[in-house]
C-alpha positions, 0 to 999 in steps of 0.5 A, a space after each residue: 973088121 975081123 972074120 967073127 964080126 963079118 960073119 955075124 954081120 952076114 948072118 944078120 942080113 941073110 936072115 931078113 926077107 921079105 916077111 920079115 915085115 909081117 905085112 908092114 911095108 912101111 918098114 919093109 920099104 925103110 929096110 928096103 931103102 937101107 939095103 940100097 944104101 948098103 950095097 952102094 956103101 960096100 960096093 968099089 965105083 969100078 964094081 958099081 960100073 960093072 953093075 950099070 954097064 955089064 950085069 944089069 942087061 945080060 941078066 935082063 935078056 936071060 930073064 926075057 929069053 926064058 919068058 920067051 921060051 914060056 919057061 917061067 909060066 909052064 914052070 910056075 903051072 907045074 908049081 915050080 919046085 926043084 928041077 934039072 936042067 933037062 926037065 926044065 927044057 921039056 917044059 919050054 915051048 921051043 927046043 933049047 940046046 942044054 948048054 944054052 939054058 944051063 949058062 942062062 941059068 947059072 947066070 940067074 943064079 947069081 942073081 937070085 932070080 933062080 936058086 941053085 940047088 945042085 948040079 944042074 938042079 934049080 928052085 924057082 925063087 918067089 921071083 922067077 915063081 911071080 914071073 910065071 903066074 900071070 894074076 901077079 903082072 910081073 911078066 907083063 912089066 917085064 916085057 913092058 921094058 923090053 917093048 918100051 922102056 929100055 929103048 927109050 932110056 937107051 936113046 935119051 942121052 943122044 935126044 937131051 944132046 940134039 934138043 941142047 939139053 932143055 927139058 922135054 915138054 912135047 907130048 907128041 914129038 920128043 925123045 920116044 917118037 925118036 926112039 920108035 921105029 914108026 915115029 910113033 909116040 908113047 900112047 900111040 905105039 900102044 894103040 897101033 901094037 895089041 901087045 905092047 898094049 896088054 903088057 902095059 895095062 898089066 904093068 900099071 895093075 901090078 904098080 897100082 896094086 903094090 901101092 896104098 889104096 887112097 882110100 887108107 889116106 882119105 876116107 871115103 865116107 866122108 864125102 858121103 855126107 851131103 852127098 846127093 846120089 839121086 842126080 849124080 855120081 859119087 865118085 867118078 874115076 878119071 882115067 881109072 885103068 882096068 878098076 882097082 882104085 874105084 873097086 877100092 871105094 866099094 871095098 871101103 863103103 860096102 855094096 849097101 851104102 850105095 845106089 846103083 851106079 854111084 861109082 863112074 870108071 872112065 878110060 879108053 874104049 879098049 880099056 873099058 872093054 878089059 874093065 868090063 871083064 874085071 869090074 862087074 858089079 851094080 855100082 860101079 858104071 864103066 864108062 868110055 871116056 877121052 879126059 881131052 875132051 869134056 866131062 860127060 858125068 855132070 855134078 859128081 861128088 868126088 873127081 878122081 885122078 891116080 897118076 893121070 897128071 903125071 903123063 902129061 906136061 902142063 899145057 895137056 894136064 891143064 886141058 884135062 883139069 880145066 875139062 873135069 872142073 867144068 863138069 864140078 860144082 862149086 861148093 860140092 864137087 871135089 877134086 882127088 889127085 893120087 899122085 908123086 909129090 917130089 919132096 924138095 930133098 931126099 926123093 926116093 929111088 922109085 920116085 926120082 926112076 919115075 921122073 925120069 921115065 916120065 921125060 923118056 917116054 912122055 916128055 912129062 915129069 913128077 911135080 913138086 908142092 909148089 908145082 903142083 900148086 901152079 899147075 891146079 891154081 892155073 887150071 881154077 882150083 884151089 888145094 885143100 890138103 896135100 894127105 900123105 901116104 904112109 909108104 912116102 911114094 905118093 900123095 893124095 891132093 884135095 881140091 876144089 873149084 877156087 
């Protein structure tokens, strides 16, 4: 390849960002994927080494050290621009040797994760600019892996070792009780430590946020025909976070097309608590709920699920559908389930990252069509249509009381 050809190559790649797309993350995520490919294609096995085993937690630890120092967030607030070494340690919240940050730093900005404008002279990147702007969650998925996920991906090869490598399925003893200082499982560290927990509300927002709103696969005016509001729901959001997916509902049917209280957000007390904060709005009922124990919110229109199932291995994520389709009435009352569906090949990077994940932490997995279909025929339903998202992450299952 001659220098010419290399150049015009660099010049092509340096000019793509992320608003090359105008908004269509379809594309984006095809570039995305392809660039991924790029980077393994040109990297040496030896440089991809380096990467896993010497970049990769050095930069992470440079990242978290700055969050640390409040670094991100004050630089974020002043509204980040260009700035010297010497004025970015006046704005952190512990005193920090100079050489110290500039090492930090010119190791970030290797990374991209700052850009180096000078001698000792940075810009935030729209990256480091997100990490500091707490409306956008970034730093709160950041520390959710330091104070879970990293430790947990750390320990697996020993668990999958000590268990003979047979695939984790207990949901309260496995690979991250063994990994938790207490013996504490996943769920259970996150209710014993206020922190962990915030963190990990904030990661799940920002990844909801980032995905297709299920109401651009399924359109929700649908199930308003032969709907009966008077006695019942109609949606009831099993498991619903802090509110994005039922607030997506309301976008999509407008205030007007419903009456007070048709819309039902369930999750844990704590939960709800943080919901009532975000969600407040006539229509939208928040409602403290354990889908381990049965459904109070009889004869719903639409049940609805966004990756709940995934948490859980089949004998807990049975419990939790046989619970909701006891509450169901036959002919009447859908299922929604918004979650991965493993493609038989070519599963992508975040889907085949969250399946592993899942095992780390949770001892459960993404799921297949066919797994799919014996877990929801095995808890009494039959599945009407598997609806596909257009950014290939997730699906949307239809189903009813078989």
């Amino acid at each position: 390849m001659g220098s010419q050809s290399t150049a015009d190559i660099i010049a092509v790649l340096d000019s793509v960002s992320h608003g090359s797309f105008h908004g269509d993350e379809v594309e984006r995520l095809r570039v995305r994927a392809a660039a991924r490919r790029l980077l393994a294609r040109v990297e040496s096995p030896y440089e991809r080494a380096w990467g896993f085993c010497f970049e990769h937690p050095v930069v992470f630890a440079a990242i978290q050290t700055c969050i640390d120092l409040g670094l991100w967030k004050a630089w974020t607030a002043a509204g980040g621009g260009e700035k010297t070494l010497d004025e970015l340690t006046k704005l952190t919240t512990s005193e920090i040797e100079l050489n110290l940050l500039r090492r930090l730093f010119r190791l970030l900005a290797t990374f991209n994760v700052v850009e180096e404008t000078g001698l000792d002279t940075f810009k935030p990147t729209p990256f480091s600019f997100a990490i500091g702007d707490e409306a956008t969650k970034v730093r709160a998925s950041l520390e959710a892996a330091t104070n879970q996920y990293l430790l947990a991906g750390h320990n697996l090869p020993k668990y999958l070792a000590k268990t003979g490598y047979k695939e984790p399925t207990a949901a309260d003893v496995n690979n991250y009780t063994e990994s938790d200082p207490d013996g504490l499982n996943f769920f259970g560290r996150l209710q014993k430590t206020p922190k962990y927990y915030s963190d990990f509300v904030g990661h799940m927002e920002s990844w909801t946020a980032w995905k297709t709103p299920w109401t651009k696969i399924y359109d929700p005016a649908k199930l308003l025909e032969g709907a009966n509001l008077d006695s019942s729901p109609l949606v009831v959001d099993v498991g619903g976070n802090t509110g994005i997916d039922i607030s997506h509902v309301l976008k999509a049917l407008g205030p007007d097309d419903l009456p007070q209280g048709a819309l039902v957000l369930q999750d844990l007390p704590e939960i709800i608590v943080r919901a009532k904060k975000l969600v407040d709005n006539s229509k939208i009922t928040a409602m403290a709920h354990d889908f381990f124990e049965p459904q109070p919110v009889k004869g719903s229109r639409a049940y609805f699920m966004h990756a709940v199932l995934h948490d859980w291995p089949d004998n807990r994520a049975t419990l939790l559908l046989q619970n909701t389709r006891d509450a169901m009435v036959k002919g009447y009352s859908k299922l929604f389930v918004y979650d991965i569906v493993l493609p038989p090949t070519g599963a992508s990077i975040s889907q085949a990252t969250m399946d592993v994940n899942m095992m780390a932490l949770l001892s459960a997995a993404e799921r297949t069509k066919a797994q799919w279909e014996s877990l929801l025929t095995g808890a009494g339903f039959k599945i009407v249509k598997f609806w596909a998202d257009p950014q290939e992450y997730e699906m949307l299952i239809e189903a009813e009381i078989a």
